[in-house]
C-alpha positions as CSV (number, residue, x, y, z in Angstrom):
1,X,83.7,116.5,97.0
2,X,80.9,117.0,94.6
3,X,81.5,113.4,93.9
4,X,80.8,112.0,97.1
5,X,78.3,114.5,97.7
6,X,76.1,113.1,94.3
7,X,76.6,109.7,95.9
8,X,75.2,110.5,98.8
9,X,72.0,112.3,97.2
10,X,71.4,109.3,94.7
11,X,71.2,106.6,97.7
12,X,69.5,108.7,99.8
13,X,66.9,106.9,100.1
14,X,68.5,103.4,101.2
15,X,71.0,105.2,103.4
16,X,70.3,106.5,107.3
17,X,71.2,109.8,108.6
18,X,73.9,107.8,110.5
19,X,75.6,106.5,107.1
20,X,74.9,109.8,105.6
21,X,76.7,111.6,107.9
22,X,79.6,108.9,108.6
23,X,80.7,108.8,105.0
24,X,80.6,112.6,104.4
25,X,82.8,112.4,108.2
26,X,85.3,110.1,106.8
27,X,85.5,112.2,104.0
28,X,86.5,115.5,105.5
29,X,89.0,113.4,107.6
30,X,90.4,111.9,105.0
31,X,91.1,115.1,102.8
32,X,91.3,117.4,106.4
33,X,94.9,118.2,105.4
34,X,94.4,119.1,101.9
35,X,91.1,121.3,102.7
36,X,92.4,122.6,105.9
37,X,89.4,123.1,108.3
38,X,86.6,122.6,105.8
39,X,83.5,124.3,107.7
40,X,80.8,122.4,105.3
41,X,80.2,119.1,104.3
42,X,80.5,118.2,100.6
43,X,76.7,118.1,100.1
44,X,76.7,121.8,101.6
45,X,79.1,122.6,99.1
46,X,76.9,120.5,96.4
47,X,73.7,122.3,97.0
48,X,75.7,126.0,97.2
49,X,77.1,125.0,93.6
50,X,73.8,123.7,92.4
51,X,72.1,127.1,93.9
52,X,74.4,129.3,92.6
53,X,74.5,127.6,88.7
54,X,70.7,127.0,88.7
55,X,70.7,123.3,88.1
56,X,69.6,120.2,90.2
57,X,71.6,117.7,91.4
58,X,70.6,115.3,88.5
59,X,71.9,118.1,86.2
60,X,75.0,117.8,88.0
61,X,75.3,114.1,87.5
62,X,74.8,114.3,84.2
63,X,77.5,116.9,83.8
64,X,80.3,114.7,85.7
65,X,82.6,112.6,83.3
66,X,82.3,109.8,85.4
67,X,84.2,107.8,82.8
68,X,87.4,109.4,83.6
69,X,87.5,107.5,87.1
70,X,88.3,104.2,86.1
71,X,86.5,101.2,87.4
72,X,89.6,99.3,89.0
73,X,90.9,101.7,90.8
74,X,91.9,100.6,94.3
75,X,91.1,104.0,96.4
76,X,89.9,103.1,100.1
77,X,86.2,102.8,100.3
78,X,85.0,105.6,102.7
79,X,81.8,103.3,103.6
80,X,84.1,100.7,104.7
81,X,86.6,102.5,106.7
């Protein structure tokens, strides 16, 4: 969640309010089952975290291990479904 979440707020400014919202959509759907009836979207849930630690979002980003996900992994693309 937080990982599509710091997606979202690092393109911000090249995506609409349309895409915004459509990928974070695609993304509850997706993981619906899992989550159950998830009430906020994941950048809710990323600015509640971010509030709550003190930190920005940049923080945050800089705090992921992005270098466990591994490049070639074949996962859907939510911006394409």
């Amino acid at each position: 969640m937080l990982a599509v979440a710091l997606f979202i707020e690092r393109h911000k400014q090249s995506l609409s309010d349309a895409e915004r919202n459509s990928i974070e959509s695609k993304w509850l759907t997706r993981w619906k089952e899992r989550l159950g009836q998830p009430a906020r979207t994941p950048r809710q849930v990323m600015h509640t975290y971010c509030d709550a630690m003190n930190i920005t979002a940049e923080t945050l980003d800089l705090a992921m291990d992005w270098d466990c996900w591994p490049e070639s992994a074949t996962d859907v693309d939510l911006a394409d479904e």
